[in-house]
N, C-alpha and C positions, 0 to 999 in steps of 0.2 A: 460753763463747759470746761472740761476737765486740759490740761494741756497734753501736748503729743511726750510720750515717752517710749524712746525707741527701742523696743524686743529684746535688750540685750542677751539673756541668759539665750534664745532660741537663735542669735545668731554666731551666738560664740559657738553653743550646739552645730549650727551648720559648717561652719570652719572648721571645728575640730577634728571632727565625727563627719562628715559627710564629701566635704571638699577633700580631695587628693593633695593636699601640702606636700605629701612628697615626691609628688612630680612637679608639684610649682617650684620649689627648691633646686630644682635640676634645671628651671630655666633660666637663659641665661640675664644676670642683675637681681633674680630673685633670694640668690643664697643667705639675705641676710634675714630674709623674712620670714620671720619664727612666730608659732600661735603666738607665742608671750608677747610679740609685739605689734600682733596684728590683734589684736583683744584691747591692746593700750590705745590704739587707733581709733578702734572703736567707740571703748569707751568717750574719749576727747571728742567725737562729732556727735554722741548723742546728748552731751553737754551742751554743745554750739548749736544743735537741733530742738531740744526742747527750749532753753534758756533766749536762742536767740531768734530762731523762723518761727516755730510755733508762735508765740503771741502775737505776729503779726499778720497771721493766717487767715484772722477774721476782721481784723479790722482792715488786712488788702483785699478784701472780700465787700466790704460795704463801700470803701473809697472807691476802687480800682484805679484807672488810670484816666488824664487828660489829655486830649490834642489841643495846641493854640499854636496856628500858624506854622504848622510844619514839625514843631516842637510835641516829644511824646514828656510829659510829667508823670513817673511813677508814685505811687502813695505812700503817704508819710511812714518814714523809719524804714526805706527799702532802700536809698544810697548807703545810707548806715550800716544798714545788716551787708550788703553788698562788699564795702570795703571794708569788714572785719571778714568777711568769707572769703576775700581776695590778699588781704597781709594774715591772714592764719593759715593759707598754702591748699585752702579745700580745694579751689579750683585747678589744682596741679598733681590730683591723685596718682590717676594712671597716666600722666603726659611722660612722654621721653625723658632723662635725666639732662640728654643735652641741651635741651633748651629752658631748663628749669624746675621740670618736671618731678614726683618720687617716684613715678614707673613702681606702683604700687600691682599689685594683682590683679587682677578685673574681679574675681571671688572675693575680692575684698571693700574695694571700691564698688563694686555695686549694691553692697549691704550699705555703705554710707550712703550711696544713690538712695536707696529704701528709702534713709533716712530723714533726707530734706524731704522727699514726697510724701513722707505722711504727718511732716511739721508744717509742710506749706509747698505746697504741690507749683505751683501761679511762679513761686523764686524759682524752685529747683530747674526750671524750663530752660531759664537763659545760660547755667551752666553747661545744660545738656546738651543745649545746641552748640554752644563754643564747641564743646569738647569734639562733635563730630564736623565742625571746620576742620580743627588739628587737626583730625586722623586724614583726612582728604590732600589737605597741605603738608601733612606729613609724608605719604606715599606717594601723592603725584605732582607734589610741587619740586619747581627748582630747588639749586641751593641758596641761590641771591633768593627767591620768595623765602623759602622755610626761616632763613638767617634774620632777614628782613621782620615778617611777623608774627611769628612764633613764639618769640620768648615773652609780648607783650601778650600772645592771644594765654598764652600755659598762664602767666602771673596772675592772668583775669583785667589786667589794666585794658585791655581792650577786650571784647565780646566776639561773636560769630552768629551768621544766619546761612540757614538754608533757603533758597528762593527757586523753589520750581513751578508750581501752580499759575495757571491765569485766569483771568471772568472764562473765557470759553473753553479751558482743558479741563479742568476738574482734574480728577487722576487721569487723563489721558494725556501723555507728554507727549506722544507724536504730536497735539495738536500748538504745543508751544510757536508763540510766534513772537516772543522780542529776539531783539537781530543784535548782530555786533558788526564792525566793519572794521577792517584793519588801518590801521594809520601811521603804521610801522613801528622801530624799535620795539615790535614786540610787543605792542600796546593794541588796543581795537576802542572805540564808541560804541556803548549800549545802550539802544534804546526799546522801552516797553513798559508794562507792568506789570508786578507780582501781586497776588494777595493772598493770606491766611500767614502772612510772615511773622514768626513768633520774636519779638524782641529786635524788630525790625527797624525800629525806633525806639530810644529810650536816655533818661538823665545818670542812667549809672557811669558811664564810662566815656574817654574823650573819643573813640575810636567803634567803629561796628565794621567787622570786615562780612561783605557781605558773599554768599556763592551762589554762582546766578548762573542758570542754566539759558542759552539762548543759540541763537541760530549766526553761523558766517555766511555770508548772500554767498550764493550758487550753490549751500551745502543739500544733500539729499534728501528729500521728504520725509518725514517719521520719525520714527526714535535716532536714527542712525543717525541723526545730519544736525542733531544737538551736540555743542562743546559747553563743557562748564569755565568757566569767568569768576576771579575774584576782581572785587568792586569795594573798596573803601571809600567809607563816608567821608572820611576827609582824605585827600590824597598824602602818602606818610612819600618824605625822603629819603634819599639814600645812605642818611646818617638818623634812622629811624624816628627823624623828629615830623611833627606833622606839617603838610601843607596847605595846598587851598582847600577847601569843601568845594566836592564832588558832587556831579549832577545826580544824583540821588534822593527825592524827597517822599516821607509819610504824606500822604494824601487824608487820611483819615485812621481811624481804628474803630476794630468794629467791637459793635457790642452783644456780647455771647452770655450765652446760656449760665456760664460758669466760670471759673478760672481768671477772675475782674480784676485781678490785679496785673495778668501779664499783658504785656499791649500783641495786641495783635491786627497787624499792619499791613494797607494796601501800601504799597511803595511806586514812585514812579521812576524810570530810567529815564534820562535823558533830554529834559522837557527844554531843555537852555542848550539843544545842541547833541548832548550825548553823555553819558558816564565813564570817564577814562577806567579801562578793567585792562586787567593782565588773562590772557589763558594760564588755563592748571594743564596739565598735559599739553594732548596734541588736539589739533581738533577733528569734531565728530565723535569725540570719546565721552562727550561729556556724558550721557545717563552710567555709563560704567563708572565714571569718577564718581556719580553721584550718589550712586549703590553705597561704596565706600563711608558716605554719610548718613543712608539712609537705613544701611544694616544695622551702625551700631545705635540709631536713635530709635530703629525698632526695638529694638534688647531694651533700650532705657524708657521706652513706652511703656514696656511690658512690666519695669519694675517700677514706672509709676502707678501701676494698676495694682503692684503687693502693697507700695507705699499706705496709696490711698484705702485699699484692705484694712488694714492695718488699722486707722489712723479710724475709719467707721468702726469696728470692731471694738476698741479702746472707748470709745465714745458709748457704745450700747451698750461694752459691758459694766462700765462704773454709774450709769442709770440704772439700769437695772441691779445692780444691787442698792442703790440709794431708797429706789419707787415703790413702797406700801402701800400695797391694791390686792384683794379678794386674801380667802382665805387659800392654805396647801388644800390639791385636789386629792379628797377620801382623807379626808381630815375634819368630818361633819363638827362646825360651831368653836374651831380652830381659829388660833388671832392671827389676825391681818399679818399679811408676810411679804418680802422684797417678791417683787416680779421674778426674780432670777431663781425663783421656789415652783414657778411656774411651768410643767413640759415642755410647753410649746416655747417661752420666751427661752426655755435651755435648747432648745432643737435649735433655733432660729442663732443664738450663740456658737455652738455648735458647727451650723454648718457653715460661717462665718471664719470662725477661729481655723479651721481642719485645713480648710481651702487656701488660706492666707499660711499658713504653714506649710502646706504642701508645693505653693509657687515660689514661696523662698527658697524649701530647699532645691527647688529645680530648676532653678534660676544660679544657683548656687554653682551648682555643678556645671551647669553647659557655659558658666564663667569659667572653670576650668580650660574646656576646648578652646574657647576666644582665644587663651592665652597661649595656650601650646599649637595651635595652629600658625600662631606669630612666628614665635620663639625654638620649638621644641630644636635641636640637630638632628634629629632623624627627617628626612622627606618624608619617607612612609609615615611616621606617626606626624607629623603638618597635616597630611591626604586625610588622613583616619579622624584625625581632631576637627581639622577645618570639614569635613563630610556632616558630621554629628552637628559644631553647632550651627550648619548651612540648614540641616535637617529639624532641628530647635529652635533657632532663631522665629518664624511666624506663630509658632507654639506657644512658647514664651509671648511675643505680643497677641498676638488672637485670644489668646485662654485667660491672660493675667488680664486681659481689661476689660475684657464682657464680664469675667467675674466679680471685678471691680466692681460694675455696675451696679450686677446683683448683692451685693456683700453691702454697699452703702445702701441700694432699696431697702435689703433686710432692718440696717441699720433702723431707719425711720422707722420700719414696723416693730422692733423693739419699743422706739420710744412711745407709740400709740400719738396719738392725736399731736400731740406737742412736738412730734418728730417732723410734721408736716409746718413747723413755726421754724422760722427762719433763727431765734434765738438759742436755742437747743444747741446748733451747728451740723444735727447729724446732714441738712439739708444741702448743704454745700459741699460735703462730701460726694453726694449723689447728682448734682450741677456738676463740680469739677471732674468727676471722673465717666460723666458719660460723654465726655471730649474723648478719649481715651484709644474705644476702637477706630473711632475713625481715623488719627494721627497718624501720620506715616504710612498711609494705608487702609485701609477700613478692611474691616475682618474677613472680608471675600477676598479682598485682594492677597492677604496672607493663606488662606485656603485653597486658593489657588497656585501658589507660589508653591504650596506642602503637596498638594496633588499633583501636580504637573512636573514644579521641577525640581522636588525635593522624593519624589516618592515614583512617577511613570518614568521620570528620566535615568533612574540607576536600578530600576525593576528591582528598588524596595531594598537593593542592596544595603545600603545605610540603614532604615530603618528595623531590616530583621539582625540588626547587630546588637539594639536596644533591645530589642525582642528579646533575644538569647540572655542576654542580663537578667531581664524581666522573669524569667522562666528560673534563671537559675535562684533567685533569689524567692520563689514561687518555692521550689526544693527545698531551698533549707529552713524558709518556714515552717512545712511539712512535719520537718523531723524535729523543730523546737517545740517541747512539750506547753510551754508558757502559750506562744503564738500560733501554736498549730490549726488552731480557729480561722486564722485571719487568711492563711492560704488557698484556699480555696476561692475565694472573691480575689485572691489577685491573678490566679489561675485563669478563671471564669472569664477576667475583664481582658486579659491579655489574647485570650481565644479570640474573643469578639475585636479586637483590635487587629490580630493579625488575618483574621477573616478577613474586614474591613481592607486591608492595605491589599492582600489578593486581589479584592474587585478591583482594586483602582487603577492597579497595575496591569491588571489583566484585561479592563477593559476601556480604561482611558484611548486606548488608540481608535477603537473602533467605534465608541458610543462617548465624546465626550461630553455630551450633553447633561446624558444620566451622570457618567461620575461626578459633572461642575455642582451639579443642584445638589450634590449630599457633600460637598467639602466643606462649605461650613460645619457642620455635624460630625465632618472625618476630623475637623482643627480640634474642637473640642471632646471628640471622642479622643483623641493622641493624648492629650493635654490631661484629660481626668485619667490616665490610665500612667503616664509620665509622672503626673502629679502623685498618684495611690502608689508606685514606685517605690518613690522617693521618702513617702512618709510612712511607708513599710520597710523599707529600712531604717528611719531612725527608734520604731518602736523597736526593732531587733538590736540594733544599737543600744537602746536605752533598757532592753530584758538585761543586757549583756553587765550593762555597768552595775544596774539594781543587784544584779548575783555577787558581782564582783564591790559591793559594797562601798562603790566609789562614788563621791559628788551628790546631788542632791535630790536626793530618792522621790520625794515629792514632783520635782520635776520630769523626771524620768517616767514616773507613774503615768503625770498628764499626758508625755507624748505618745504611751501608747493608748491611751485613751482616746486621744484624735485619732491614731491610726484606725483605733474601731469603729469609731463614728463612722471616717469618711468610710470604711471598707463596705460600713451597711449602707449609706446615705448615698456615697458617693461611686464609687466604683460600683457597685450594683444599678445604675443607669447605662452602664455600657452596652450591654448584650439590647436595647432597646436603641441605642444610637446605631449601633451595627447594622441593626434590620432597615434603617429608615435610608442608610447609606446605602443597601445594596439591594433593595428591594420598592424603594419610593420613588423614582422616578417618575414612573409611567403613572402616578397618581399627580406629581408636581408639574408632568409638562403636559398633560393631556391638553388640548386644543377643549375650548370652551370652560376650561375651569375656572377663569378667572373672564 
């Protein structure tokens, strides 16, 4: 099977052309970072990506991982690849400057995100989740915490987990029941269990700081009466060196569907007494603190789902040009030709390729707002930016990883029978990424989050600001004589889309039942019409440079190529999502249908 090579010419395309550089230049620590050197960046991680994750993509795939005795053993060449990822400064993209950080762009750092995910999805986990320790420890931690383990968590010499789940919550975190008890100086005992913890145990590193969501005795029932707790595995010093090991142990790791190389760990608190943890904040705050890490490990869900796109895509298309089978069709007594000569294996490419294009570049962009919601000096533009990516963020994961699913399915059915043989690879593409939706939320929950409080809560405000873009960019298609085809279907989609958000708004208060059972359908209706957007502008982009004779025409040609695929393939399913959103109800809840 072929190795992962990262998309570069299409993500330089999105930086260039699509990303706002020069509002990122106006924030602040960003002035030095120029295309020219965020292209050199690039380049250097798709080196470390294919050369160094990719090949161990498949053999952490047939290893996975060991438990003995408490101890998680990762598989062969994953300490390796780890501590050249942690002295080559990956793990320090976008972390703060002061604690070690390059405080890189998130538009740019999430294109290198892609990158691990479609070299080796199973690695890129453990950074991802560090990365949203930091952000948590970085906003609501002390100064003695931040100073304490930050510069070890940014170097990658220590790791981070998220620990919210239990056997009896599932996603419900009102129902969390480990406890913590105070025992002064600011310290509490934790005891309980977690599980589905990603890297929750492992041999990469001497340190795992763990962020554990649990309960102070007498706190309020429900979500409200949770405080988040960091909990290191070994208890570190006050001169950053480490101490004892902490009541904290892997109990087991389970064994999944997919993704066998990352451990993923029941944990127990406190079995010998209690787990010495510090509070993050105040307590009772905790699910807000934890938002903090769960938001941005939704965004990086969502581009593991481009990643792994990607990474299926790559894999069908170099089979199919390789595979000589049947003759071209209306080609009567024609020689045998690549599959990739075949309709149907071009559709199935096709709508693989357009998709996977279309969630980078809009993943691209709503990395923009991440950053200017931080950063910008204007409040009003924070408001405006942090609105849009409150508004994109479930989008982004919802849409990029059910695609995912379907983009690796497709893959197999390119390869035909041998796609279903574990040799091939395309099969573990479609293992690992139907983890995907469910991560950080499963696709209702982000549907819900879009309906309720990204779309009934500001009566669509946010959303009709996308709209207006959408429309205007509808316009000037119009009047391009090259593209003037394509306008109409983005026309069409955006109708149906803003139809869609009227019902939701308009009747989520009084019927939420009907509007719940069509948010799925609302996520991905946003999502193909955000997505057709996005890669309707880089065909107009790319009319523009083709005229203006600039860069590499062939390339230019392909993207609007995709643009038209998806405008037939893709965007022309909206006006059918629309109807099912605001008219299927009473078909979905009738009493006896199920």
């Amino acid at each position: 099977m072929p190795e992962y090579q990262a998309p570069i010419a299409d993500m330089k395309f999105v930086l260039r052309e699509l990303v706002d550089m020069e509002l990122l230049a106006q924030l602040p620590g960003f002035a030095e970072m120029t295309a020219d050197v965020a292209e050199s960046v690039l380049d250097e991680a798709a080196k470390f990506a294919g050369a160094v994750l990719s090949p161990l993509n498949r053999s952490g795939d047939l290893e996975g991982v060991r438990w003995q005795d408490g101890q998680v053993l990762t598989a062969g060449g994953w300490k390796q690849a780890y501590e050249r990822f942690a002295a080559d400064g990956w793990n320090a993209l976008s972390c703060p400057v002061e604690f070690g950080g390059q405080n890189l762009p998130r538009a740019l750092s999430a294109l290198i995100e892609e990158m691990w995910n479609g070299a080796n999805v199973a690695f890129a986990l453990c950074p991802m989740l560090t990365r949203g320790a930091i952000d948590a420890l970085e906003l609501r931690g002390t100064d003695s915490q931040r100073h304490l383990y930050l510069p070890k968590m940014v170097s990658g010499e220590w790791t981070g987990t998220m620990n919210l789940t239990e056997p009896q919550a599932g996603s419900d975190l009102s129902a969390v029941r480990t406890r913590a008890v105070p025992i002064g100086d600011g310290r509490y005992l934790v005891t309980g269990q977690k599980i589905f913890i990603t890297y929750g145990e492992h041999d990469l590193t001497g340190n795992i700081i763990h962020m554990v969501l649990a309960r102070v005795a007498g706190a309020p029932d429900g979500v409200k009466g949770t405080s988040l707790f960091l909990v290191p595995k070994f208890l570190v010093n006050a001169d950053g060196s480490l101490g004892a090991r902490n009541d904290v142990h892997c109990l087991s790791v389970e064994h999944k569907l997919g993704i066998h190389a990352s451990p993923t760990c029941v944990l127990a608190f406190g079995q010998n007494g209690g787990a010495v943890a510090e509070l993050i904040g105040e307590e009772n705050r905790g699910l807000e603190y934890m938002f903090i890490m769960m938001n941005a490990a939704r965004y990086s869900v969502g581009i593991e789902g481009v990643g792994l796109s990607e990474r299926a895509y790559q894999t069908a298309l170099a089979y199919a040009r390789e595979r000589i089978q049947g003759t071209e069709a209306g080609i009567r007594g024609g020689p045998r030709v690549p599959i990739l000569r075949h309709p149907d294996v071009r559709r199935m490419l096709l709508m693989m390729k357009s998709q996977t294009e279309a969630m980078r570049a809009l993943a691209g962009v709503v990395a923009v707002s991440l950053d200017a919601a931080r950063l910008h000096p204007d409040a009003q533009e924070r408001g405006r930016h942090q609105a849009r990516a409150d508004l994109m963020i479930p989008v982004i994961k919802g849409w990029c990883t059910e695609n995912s699913v379907d983009i690796a399915s497709l893959g197999i059915q390119v390869h035909g029978g041998v796609g279903f043989v574990e040799e091939t690879g395309a099969a573990q593409y479609l293992r690992d990424a139907r983890i995907t939706p469910i991560y950080e939320g499963t696709t209702a929950i982000q549907a819900n989050d879009l309906i309720g409080r990204k779309l009934a809560r500001d009566g669509g405000a946010a959303a009709q600001t996308v709209v207006a873009e959408m429309r205007a960019l509808a316009r000037a298609l119009s009047e391009d004589g090259k593209l003037s085809g394509l306008a109409p279907a983005l026309s069409g989609a955006v109708d149906a889309l803003e139809q869609a958000i009227g019902y939701v708004v308009g009747s989520y208060a009084t019927d939420i039942r009907a509007v719940s059972v069509g948010a799925v359908p609302m996520l991905k209706l946003f999502g193909i019409v955000a997505g057709g957007w996005q890669l309707l502008r880089s065909a107009s982009i790319a009319q523009r440079r083709l005229a203006e004779a600039r860069g590499d025409a062939a390339f230019y040609e392909a993207k609007i190529l995709s643009a038209r695929f998806y405008a037939d393939y893709v965007l022309s399913q909206s006006a059918g999502l629309a109807h099912g959103i605001m008219h299927g109800a009473a078909g979905a809840l009738a009493e006896g249908a199920l």
